[in-house]
C-alpha positions as CSV (number, residue, x, y, z in Angstrom):
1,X,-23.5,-4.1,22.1
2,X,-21.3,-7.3,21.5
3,X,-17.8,-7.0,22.0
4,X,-15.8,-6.3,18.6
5,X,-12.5,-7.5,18.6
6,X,-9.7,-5.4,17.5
7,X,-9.0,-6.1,13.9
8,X,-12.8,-5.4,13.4
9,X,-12.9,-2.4,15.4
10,X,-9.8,-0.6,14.1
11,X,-10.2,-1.7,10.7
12,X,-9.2,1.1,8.3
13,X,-12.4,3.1,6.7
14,X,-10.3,5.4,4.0
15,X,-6.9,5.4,2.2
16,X,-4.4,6.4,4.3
17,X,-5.0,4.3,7.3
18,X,-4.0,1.3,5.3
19,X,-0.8,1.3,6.8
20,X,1.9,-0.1,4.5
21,X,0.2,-0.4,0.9
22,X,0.6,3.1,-0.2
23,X,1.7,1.6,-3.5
24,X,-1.6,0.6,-4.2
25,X,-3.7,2.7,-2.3
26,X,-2.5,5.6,-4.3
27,X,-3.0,3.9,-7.7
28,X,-6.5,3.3,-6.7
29,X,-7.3,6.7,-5.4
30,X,-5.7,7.6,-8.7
31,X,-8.0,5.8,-11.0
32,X,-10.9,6.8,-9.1
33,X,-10.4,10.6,-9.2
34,X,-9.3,10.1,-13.0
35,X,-12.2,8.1,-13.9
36,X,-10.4,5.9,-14.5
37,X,-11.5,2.4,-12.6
38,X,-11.4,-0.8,-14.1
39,X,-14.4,-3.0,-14.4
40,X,-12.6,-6.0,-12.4
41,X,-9.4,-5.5,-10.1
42,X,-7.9,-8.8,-8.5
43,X,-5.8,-7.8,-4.3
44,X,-3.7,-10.6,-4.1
45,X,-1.3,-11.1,-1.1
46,X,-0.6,-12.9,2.1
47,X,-3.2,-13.1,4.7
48,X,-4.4,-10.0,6.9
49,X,-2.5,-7.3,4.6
50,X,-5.4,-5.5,3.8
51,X,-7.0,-7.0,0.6
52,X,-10.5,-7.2,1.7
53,X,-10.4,-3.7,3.6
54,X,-9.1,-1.7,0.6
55,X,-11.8,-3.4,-1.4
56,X,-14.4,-2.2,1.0
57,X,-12.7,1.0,1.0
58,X,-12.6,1.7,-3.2
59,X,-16.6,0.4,-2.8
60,X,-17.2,3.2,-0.6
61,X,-14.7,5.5,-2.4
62,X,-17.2,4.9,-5.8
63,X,-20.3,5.2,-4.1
64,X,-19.8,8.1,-1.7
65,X,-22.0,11.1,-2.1
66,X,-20.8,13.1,0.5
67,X,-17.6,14.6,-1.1
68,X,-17.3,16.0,-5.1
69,X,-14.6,14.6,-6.9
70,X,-12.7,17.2,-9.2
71,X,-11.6,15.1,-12.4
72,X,-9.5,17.8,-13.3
73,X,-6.0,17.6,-14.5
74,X,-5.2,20.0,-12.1
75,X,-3.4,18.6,-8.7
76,X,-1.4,15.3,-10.2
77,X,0.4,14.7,-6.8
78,X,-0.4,10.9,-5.2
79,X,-1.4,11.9,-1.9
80,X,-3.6,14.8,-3.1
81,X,-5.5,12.3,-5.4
82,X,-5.6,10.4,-2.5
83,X,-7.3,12.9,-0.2
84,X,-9.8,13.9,-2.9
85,X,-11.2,10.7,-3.4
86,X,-11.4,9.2,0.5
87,X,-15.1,8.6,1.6
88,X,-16.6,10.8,3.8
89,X,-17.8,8.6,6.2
90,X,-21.1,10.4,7.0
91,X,-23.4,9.9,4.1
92,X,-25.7,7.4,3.6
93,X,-23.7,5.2,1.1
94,X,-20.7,4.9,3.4
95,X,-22.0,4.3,6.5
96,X,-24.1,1.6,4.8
97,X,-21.2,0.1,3.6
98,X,-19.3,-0.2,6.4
99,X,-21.7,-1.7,8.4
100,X,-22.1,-4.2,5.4
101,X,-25.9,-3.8,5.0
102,X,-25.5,-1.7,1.1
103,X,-27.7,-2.8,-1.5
104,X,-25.0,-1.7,-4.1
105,X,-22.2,-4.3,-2.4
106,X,-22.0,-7.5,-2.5
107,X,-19.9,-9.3,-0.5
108,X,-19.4,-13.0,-1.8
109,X,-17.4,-15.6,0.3
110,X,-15.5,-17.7,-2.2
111,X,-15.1,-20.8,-0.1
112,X,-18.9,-21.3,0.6
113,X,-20.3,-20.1,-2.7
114,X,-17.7,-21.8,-5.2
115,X,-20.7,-24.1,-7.3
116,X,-21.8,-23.1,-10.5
117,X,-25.3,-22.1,-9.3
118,X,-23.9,-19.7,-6.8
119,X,-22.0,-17.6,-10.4
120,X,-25.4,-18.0,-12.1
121,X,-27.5,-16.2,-9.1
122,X,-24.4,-13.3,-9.0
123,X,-24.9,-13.4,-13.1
124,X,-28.7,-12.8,-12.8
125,X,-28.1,-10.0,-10.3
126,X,-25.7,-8.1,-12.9
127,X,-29.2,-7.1,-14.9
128,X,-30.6,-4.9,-12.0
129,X,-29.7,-1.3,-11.9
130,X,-27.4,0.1,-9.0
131,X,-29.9,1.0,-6.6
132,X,-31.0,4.8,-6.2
133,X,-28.2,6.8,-4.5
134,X,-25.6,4.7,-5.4
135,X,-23.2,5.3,-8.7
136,X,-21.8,1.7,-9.1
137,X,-22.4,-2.0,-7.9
138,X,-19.7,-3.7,-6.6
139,X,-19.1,-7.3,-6.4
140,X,-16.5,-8.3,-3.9
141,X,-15.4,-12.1,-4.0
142,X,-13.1,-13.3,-1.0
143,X,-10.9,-16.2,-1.4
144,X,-12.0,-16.1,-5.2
145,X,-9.5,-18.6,-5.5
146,X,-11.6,-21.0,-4.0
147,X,-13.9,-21.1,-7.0
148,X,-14.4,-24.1,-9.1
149,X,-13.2,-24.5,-12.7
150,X,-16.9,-24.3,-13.9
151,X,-18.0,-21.5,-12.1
152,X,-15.0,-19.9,-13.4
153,X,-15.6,-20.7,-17.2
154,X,-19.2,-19.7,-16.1
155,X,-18.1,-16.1,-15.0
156,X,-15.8,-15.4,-18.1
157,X,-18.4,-13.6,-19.9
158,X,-19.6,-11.3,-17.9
159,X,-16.5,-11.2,-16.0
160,X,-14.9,-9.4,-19.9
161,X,-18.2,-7.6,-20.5
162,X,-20.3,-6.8,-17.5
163,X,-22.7,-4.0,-17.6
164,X,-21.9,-0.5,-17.2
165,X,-20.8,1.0,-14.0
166,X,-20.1,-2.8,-12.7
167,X,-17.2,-3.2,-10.8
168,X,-15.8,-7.0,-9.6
169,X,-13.0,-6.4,-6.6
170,X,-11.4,-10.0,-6.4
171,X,-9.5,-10.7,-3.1
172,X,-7.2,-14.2,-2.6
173,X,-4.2,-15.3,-1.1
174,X,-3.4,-17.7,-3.6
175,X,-3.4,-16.2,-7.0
176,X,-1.6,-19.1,-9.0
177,X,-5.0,-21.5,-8.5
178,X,-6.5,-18.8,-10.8
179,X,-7.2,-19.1,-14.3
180,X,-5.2,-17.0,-16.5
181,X,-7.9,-16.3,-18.2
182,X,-9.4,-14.7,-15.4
183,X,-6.6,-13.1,-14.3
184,X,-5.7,-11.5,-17.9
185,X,-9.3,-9.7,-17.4
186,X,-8.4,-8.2,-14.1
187,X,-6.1,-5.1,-13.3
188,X,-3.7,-7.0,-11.0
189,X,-2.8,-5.1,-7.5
190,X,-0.2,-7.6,-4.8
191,X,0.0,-6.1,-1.9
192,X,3.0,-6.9,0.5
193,X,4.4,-8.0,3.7
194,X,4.1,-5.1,6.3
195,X,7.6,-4.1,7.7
196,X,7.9,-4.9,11.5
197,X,8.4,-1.3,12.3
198,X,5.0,-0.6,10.7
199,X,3.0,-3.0,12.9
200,X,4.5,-1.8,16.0
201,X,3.4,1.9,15.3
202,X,0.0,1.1,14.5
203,X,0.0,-1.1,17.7
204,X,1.0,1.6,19.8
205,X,-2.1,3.8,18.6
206,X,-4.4,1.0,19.1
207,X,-2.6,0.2,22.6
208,X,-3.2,4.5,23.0
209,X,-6.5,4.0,21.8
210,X,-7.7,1.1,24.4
211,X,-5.8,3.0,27.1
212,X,-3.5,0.2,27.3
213,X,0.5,0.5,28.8
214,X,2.8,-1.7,26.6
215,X,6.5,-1.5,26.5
216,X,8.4,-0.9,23.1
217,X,9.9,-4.4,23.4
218,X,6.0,-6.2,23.4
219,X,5.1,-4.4,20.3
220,X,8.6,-5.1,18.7
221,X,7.7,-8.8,19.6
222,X,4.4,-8.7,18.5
223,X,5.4,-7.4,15.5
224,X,8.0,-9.6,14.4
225,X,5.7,-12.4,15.8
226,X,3.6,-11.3,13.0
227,X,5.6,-12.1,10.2
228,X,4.3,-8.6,8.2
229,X,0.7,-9.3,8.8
230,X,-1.3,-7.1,10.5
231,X,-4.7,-8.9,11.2
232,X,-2.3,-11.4,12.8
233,X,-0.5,-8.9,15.0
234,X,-3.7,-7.3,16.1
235,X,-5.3,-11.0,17.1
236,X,-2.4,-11.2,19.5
237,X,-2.6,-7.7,21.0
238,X,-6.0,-8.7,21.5
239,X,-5.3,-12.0,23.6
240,X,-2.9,-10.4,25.6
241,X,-4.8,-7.6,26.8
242,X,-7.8,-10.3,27.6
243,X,-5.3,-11.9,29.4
244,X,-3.5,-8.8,31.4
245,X,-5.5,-6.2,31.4
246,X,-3.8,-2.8,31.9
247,X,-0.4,-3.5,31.3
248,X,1.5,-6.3,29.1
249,X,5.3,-6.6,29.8
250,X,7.4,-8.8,27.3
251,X,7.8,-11.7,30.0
252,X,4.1,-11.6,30.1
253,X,4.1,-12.2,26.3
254,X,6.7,-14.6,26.2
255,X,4.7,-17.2,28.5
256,X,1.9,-16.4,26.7
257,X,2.7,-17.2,23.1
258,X,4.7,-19.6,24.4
259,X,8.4,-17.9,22.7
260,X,11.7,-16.3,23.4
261,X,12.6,-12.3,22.7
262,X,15.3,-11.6,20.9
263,X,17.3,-11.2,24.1
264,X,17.6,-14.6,24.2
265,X,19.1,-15.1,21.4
266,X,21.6,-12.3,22.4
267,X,22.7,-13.9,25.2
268,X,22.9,-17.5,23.5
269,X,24.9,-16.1,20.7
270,X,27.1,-14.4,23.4
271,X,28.1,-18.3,24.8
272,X,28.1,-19.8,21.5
273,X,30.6,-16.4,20.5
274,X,32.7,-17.0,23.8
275,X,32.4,-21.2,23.3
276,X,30.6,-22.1,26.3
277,X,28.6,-25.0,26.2
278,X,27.5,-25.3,29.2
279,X,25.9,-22.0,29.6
280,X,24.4,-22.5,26.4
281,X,22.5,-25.6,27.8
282,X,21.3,-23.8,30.9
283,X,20.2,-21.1,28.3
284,X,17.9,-23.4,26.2
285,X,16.7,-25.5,29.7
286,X,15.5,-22.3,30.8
287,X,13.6,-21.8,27.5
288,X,12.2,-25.1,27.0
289,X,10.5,-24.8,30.2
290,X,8.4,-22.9,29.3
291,X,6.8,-25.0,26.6
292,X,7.9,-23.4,24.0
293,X,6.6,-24.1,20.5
294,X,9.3,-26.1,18.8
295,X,8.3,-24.6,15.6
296,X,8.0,-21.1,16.5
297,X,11.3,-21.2,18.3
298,X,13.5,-22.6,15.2
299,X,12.2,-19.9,13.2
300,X,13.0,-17.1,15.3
301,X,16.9,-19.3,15.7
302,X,16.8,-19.0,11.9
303,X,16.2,-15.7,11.6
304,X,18.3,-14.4,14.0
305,X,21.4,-16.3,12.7
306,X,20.1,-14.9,9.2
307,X,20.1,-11.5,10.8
308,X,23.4,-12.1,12.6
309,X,24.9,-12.8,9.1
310,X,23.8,-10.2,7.3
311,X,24.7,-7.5,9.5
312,X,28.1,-9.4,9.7
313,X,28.6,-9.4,6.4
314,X,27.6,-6.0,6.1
315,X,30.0,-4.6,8.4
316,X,33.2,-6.8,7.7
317,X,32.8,-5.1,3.9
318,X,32.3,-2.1,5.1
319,X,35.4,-2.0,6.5
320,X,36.9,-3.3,3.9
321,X,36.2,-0.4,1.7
322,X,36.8,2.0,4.6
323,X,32.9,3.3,4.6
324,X,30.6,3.5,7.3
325,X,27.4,1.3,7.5
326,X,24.2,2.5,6.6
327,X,22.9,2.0,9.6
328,X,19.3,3.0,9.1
329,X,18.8,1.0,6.0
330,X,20.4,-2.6,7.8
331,X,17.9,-1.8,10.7
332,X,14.8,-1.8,8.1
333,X,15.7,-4.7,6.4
334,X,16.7,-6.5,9.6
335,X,13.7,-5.7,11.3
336,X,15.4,-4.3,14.3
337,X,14.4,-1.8,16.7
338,X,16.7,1.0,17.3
339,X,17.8,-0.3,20.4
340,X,17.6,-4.1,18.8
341,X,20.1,-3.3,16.3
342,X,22.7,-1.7,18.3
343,X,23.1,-4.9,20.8
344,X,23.1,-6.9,18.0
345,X,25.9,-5.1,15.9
346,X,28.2,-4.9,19.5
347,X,28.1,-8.7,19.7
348,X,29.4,-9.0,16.1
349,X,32.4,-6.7,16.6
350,X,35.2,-9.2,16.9
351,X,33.2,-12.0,14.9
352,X,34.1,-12.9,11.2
353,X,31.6,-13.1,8.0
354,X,33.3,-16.4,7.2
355,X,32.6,-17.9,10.6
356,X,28.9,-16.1,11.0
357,X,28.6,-18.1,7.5
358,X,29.7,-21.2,9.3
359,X,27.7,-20.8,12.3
360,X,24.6,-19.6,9.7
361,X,25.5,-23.6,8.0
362,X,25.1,-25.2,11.3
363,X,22.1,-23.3,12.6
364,X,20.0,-24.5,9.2
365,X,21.2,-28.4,9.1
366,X,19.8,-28.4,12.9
367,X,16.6,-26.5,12.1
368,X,15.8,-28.7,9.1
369,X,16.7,-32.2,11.2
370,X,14.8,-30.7,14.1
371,X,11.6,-30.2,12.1
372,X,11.6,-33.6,11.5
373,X,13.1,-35.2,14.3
374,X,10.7,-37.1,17.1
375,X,12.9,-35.7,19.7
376,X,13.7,-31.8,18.5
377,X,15.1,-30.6,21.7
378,X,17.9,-32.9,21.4
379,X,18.7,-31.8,18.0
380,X,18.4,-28.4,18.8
381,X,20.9,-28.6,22.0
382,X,23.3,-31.1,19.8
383,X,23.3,-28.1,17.2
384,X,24.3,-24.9,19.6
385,X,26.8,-27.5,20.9
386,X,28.4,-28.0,17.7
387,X,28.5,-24.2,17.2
388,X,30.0,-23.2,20.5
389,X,32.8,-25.6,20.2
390,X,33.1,-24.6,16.7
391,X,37.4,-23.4,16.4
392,X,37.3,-20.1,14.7
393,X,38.9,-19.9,11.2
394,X,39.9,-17.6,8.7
395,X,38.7,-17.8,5.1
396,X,41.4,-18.4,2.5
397,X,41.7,-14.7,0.9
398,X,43.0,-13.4,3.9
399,X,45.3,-16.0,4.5
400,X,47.0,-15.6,1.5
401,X,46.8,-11.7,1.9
402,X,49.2,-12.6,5.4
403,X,51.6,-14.9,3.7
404,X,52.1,-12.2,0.8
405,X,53.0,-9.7,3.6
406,X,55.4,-12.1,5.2
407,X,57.0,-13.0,2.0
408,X,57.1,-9.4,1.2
409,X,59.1,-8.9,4.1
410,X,61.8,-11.5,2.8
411,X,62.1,-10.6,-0.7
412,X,60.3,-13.2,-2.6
413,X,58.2,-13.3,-5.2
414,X,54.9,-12.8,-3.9
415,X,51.1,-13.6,-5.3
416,X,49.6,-10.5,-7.3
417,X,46.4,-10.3,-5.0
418,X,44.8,-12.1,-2.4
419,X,42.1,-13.7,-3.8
420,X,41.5,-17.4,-4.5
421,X,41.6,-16.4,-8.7
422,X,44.5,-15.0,-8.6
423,X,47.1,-17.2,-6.0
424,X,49.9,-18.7,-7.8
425,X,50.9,-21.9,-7.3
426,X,54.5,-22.0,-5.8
427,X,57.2,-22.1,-9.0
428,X,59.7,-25.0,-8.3
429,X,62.6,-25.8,-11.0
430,X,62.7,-29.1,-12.6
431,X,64.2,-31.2,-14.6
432,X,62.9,-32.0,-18.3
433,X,61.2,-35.2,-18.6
434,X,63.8,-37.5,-20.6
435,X,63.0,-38.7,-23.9
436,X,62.6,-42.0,-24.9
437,X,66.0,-43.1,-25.7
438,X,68.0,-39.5,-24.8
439,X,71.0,-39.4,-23.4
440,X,71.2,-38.3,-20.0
441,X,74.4,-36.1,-19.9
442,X,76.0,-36.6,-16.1
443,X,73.4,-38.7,-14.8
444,X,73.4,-42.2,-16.5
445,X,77.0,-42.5,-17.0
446,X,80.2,-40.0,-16.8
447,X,81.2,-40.6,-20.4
448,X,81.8,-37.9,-22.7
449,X,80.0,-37.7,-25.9
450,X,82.2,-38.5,-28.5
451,X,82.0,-36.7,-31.6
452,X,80.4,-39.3,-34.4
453,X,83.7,-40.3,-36.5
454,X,83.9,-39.8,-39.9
455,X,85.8,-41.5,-42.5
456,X,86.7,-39.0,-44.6
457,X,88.2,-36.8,-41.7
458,X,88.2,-38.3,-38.6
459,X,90.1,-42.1,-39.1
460,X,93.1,-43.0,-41.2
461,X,92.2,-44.7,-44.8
462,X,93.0,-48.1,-45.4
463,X,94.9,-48.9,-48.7
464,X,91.9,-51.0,-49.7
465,X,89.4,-48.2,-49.2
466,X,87.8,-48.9,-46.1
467,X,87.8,-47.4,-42.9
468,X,91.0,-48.8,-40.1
469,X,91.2,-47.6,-36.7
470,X,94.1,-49.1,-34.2
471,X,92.8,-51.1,-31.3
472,X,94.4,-47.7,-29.2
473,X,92.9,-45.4,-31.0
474,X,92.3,-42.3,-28.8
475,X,90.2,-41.0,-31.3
476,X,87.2,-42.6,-30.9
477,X,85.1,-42.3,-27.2
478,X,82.2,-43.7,-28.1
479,X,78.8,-42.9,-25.5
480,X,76.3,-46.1,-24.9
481,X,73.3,-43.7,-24.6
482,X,74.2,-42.0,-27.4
483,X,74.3,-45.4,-29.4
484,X,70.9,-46.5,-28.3
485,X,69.8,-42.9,-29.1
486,X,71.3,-43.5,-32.7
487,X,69.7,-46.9,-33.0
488,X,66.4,-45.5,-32.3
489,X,67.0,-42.5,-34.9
490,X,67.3,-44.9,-37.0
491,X,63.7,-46.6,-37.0
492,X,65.1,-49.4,-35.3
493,X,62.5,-49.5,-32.5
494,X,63.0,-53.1,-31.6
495,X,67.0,-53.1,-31.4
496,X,66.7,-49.9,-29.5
497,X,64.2,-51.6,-26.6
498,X,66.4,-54.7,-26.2
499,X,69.4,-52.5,-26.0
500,X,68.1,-50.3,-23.0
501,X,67.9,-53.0,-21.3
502,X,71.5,-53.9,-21.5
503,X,74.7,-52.9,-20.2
504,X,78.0,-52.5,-22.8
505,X,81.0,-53.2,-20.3
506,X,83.2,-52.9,-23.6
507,X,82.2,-50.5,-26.4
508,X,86.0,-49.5,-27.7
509,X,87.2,-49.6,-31.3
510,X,85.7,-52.5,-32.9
511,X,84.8,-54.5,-29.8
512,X,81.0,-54.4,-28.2
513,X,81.1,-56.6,-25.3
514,X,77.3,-56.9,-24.1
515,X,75.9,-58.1,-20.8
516,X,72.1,-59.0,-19.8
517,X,69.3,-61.4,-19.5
518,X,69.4,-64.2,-21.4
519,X,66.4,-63.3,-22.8
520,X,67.4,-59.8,-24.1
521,X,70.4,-61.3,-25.9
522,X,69.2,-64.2,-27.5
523,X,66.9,-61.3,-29.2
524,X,70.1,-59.5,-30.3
525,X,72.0,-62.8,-31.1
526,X,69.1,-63.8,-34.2
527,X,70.4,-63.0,-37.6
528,X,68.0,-60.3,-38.1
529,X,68.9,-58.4,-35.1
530,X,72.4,-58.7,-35.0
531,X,73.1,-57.9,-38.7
532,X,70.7,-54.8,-38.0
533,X,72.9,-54.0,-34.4
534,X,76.0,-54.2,-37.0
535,X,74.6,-51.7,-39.7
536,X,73.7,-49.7,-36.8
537,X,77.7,-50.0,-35.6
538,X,79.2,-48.8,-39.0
539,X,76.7,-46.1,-39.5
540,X,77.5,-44.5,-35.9
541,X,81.1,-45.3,-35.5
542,X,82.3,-45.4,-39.2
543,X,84.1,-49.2,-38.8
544,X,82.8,-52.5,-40.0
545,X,84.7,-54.5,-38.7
546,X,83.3,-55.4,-35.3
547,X,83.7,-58.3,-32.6
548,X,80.4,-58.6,-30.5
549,X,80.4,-60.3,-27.5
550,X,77.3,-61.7,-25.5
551,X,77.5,-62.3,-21.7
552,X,74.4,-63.6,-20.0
553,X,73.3,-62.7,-16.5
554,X,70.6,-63.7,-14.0
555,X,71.2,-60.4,-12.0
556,X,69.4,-56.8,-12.3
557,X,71.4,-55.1,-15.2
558,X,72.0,-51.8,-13.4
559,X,74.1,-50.0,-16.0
560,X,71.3,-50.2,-18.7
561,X,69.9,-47.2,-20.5
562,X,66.8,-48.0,-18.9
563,X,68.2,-48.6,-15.1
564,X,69.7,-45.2,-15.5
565,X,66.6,-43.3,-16.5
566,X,64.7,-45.1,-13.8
567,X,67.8,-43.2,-11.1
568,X,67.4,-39.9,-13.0
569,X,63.5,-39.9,-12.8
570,X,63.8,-40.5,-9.5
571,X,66.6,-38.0,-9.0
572,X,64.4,-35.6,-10.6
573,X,61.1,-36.3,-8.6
574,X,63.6,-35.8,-5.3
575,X,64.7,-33.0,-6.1
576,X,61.1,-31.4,-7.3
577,X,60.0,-32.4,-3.1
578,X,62.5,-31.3,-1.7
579,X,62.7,-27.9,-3.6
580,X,58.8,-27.4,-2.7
581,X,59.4,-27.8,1.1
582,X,62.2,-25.4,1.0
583,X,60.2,-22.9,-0.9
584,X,59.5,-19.6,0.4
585,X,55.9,-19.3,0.0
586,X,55.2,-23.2,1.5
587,X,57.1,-22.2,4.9
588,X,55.0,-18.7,4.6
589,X,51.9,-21.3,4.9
590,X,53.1,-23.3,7.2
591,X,53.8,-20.8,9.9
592,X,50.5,-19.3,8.9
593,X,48.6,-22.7,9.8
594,X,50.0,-23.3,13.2
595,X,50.4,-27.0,13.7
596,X,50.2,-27.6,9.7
597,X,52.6,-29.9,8.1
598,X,53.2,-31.6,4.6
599,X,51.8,-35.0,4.8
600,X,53.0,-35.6,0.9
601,X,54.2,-33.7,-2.0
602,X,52.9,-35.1,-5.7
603,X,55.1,-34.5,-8.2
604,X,53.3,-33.6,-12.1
605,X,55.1,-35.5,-15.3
């Protein structure tokens, strides 16, 4: 007899040796023992999962005649429907079946019988009776997907209506080429990925089966290899063992398939963790002579970075909370082995989340130029470089959560947590902004304000009526600012900007001696202006009668309103810097970031 390789020869004959699909091996046992079955159910997953075996397994499940199914509501548990409905293997139906020679299945390749003519032949078929013996047909179409649009349209029919005790099994790893229309006739089943954990077991009985020695490592590689598919797991068990023989040891299957364990990835994190380059380099030399598969070899970087992170992640939280990891759930979603896991979680002791993130950043930017590069080896070794001189840093939360404990310490206001949210800025004192045309107490000049004289109380009566004050007059300390403020008041907008811009180096008791450019008091010297400056005068100091003098000036007019508001600003702007670099929580920073210092400090209006 011809050899059979060893996804043929172990292929699963009932239920419960598909390993890994027990949500849909127990629905379908289900629906058989209920009588339940629909006329047309559609497997769809990835490749080798086990779609075209559990079809072949619910066709011999219908027609077996070697067991008696009890349709009873009695026994509702899954696994006991399950047992009740597995073929027996033995009758005549069954072994028929599995050595695909039934008159009752049809097996139908969807890739080489995808015409229109091919649907009509199957079509004409559906007429005939099950043959003797047998309870149902079965149609099974593999890689239905591959179907054309016509022979679709030309299956619909039947496909919603076929004849009684019909059933269509539909296998395909690419479900979204199907019509909806066809699918919405179909009882949908997806079958999954198979865990690494579940490969290797099944490996080990085949490997106990063929009387083969192979250490837990080669089927933890084999099964990661994989990538949750077992027809693609059990291809490779089957070329090592043509190629060893006996015994297969994880070297052995690293030269083979032309990869790295997960070892090496160990031991390359270790000198990216401890930033050595250069025994990083002799690391990846050593791998890439052995002609690795550049493809192969970035995924299983990836993934181990992704694993690295994860588990990283996991553990820094954790902590945080003051739990302990669950352990057994990180290993199954990692992939791990036992032993797998523990090395891993040792190197990530004294490793941060934020700088696995980091590292995690690096590793896909050179996975993704790699791909694509002419020259990937390069890209790969430029990539680990960058990682292992990567400086480690500390993400911002628990920066700040230091610099509230050292402020704490010194009895200053501190932020209320330390999340990013919630960090307050550092509170400085200012200055208010000054208003257009406000007087700047103590900054702009040191005169007093003068209380605004009035005639009735404050300044002796002339005989005629009007208002007289004596050219000594302590009474009256008038302010400049305070003028221009009045002017302003006033609606004189005009007056008010030309007098900003001015200095008074006389402003007594009925004499306003002005000094500027000539072009500012030319302005104030038209009719308009000055009779308006004059109201303005009266109405502020009570007198009328006043001598204004003009004195031009080609130099900056630094007693102006405006000069002076310019000094404060920048007063208050001075003050504002030099306030934030004396502040508490700005020193807390700077000792925090060794090396930091203020480059500049922007001041907000």
């Amino acid at each position: 007899m011809s050899y059979l390789v060893i996804a043929r020869k172990f292929r699963p004959q009932t239920f419960a040796a598909i390993a890994g699909q027990e949500h849909i091996t127990k629905a379908l046992a289900n629906a058989i023992l209920r009588d339940r079955m629909p006329h047309a159910l559609l497997l769809t997953g990835p490749r080798g999962v086990g779609k075209t075996t559990a079809a072949r397994v619910v066709a011999r499940a219908l027609n077996c005649t070697g067991r008696e199914l009890n349709t009873e509501p009695g026994e509702s548990g899954a696994e006991s429907a399950r047992d009740a409905v597995e073929p027996c293997g033995e009758c005549a139906n069954c072994k028929e079946i599995a050595a695909s020679a039934s008159m009752s299945v049809w097996e139908v390749d969807g890739a080489s019988n995808n015409s229109v003519d091919n649907v009509r032949e199957l079509i004409d078929s559906l007429r005939s009776l099950p043959p003797p013996g047998s309870k149902y047909k079965i149609y099974i179409i593999d890689e239905v997907h591959m179907l054309s649009t016509a022979a679709f349209n030309a299956l619909l029919k039947s496909l919603e209506e076929p004849p009684p005790n019909t059933v269509f099994i539909f296998a395909t790893t690419e479900p979204h080429k199907i019509p909806e229309t066809v699918i919405s006739r179909c009882q949908r089943h997806d079958f999954r990925r198979l865990p690494a954990t579940v490969i290797a077991t099944r490996l080990a009985e085949i490997a106990e089966a063929e009387k083969v020695q192979l250490d837990e490592p080669v089927l933890n590689f084999i099964a990661r290899k994989a990538q949750g598919g077992m027809r693609d797991a059990q291809s490779m068990l089957d070329r090592l063992l043509s190629f060893s023989g006996g015994r297969v040891d994880l070297e052995l299957a690293q030269q083979i398939f032309g990869v790295v364990d997960h070892s090496f990835f160990l031991n390359l994190s270790d000198a990216i963790f401890t930033q050595d380059p250069e025994r990083c380099f002799k690391l990846l030399d050593d791998a890439f002579v052995q002609s690795l598969d550049i493809r192969h070899f970035v995924a299983d970087f990836i993934a181990y970075w992704r694993q690295a992170l994860l588990l990283g992640t996991a553990i820094e939280g954790a902590a945080t909370k003051g739990v302990k990891t669950d352990d057994e759930r990180l290993q199954a979603l990692l992939q791990l082995s036992e032993g797998e896991y523990v090395d891993l979680k040792s190197r990530l002791a004294d490793v941060t989340a934020f700088d696995l993130q980091r590292l995690f950043d690096i590793a896909e930017s050179t996975v993704r130029s790699a791909l694509t590069s002419t020259y990937p080896r390069f890209v790969i070794e430029a990539g680990v470089s960058k990682m292992a001189t990567l400086p480690s840093m500390r993400d911002l939360p628990s920066i700040l959560s230091d610099i509230s404990k050292q402020l704490s310490g010194s009895g200053f206001a501190q932020p209320v947590s330390g999340s990013v949210s919630s960090a307050k800025r550092p509170v400085v004192e200012s200055m208010p902004a000054p208003q257009a045309g406000a007087p700047q107490e103590d900054k702009i000049n040191k005169q007093q304000e003068a209380p605004r004289a009035s005639a009735a109380t404050d300044m002796p009566q002339r005989t005629d009526g009007g208002s007289s004050f004596s050219e000594s007059s302590a009474d009256f300390n008038p302010s400049w600012q305070d003028f221009v403020h009045h002017v302003k008041s006033r609606s004189e907008v005009m007056l008010a900007a030309f007098l900003r811009r001015v200095s008074a180096n006389k402003f007594a008791t009925g004499l306003l001696e002005l000094q500027g450019s000539e072009f500012d008091l030319k302005s104030l010297e038209e009719s308009t202006s000055l009779s308006s400056l004059r109201d303005c005068l009266h109405s502020y100091s009570g007198f009328s009668n006043w001598k204004i003098d003009f004195k031009p000036t080609e130099e900056h007019v630094e007693d102006s309103v405006a000069s002076m508001e310019i000094k404060a600003e920048k007063q208050r702007k001075s003050k504002i810097v030099k306030d934030s670099k004396e502040d508490p929580l700005v020193k807390a920073a700077l000792e925090t970031f060794e090396g930091s210092k203020i480059e500049t400090v922007s001041v907000l209006k």
